[in-house]
N, C-alpha and C positions, 0 to 999 in steps of 0.2 A: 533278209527281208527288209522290204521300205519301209521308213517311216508312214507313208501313207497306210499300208497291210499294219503295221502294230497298234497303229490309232482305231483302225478300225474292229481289228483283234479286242482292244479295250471299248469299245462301244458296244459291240457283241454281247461279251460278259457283263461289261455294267447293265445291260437291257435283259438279260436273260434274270441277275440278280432282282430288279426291279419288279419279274413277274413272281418270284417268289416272297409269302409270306415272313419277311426278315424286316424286323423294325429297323428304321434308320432315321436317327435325331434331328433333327435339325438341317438336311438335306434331302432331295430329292434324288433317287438313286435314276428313274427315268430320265428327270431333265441333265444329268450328269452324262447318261448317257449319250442323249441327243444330242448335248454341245459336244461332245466327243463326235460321234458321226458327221458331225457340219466341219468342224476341226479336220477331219479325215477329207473329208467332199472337198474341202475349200482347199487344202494344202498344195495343188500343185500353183494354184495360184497366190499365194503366201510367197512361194517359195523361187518364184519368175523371176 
């Protein structure tokens, strides 16, 4: 599997975690999630 599929794999579950009812401290589990997906979008071009 690519790096780009594992990134996006971990934006999946951090967004899926985010619609659930689970406190999280001092981070946002959605915005973690989104820089993960932009991270995953942007990677082939990181990676030129």
């Amino acid at each position: 599997m690519s790096t780009q599929g594992i990134l996006y794999i971990i934006a999946v579950i951090l967004l899926v975690l985010a619609a659930l009812p689970i406190p999280s401290r001092g981070f946002s589990l959605a915005l973690l999630g989104a820089a993960f997906a932009l991270l995953a979008y942007s990677w082939p071009v990181l990676t030129a």
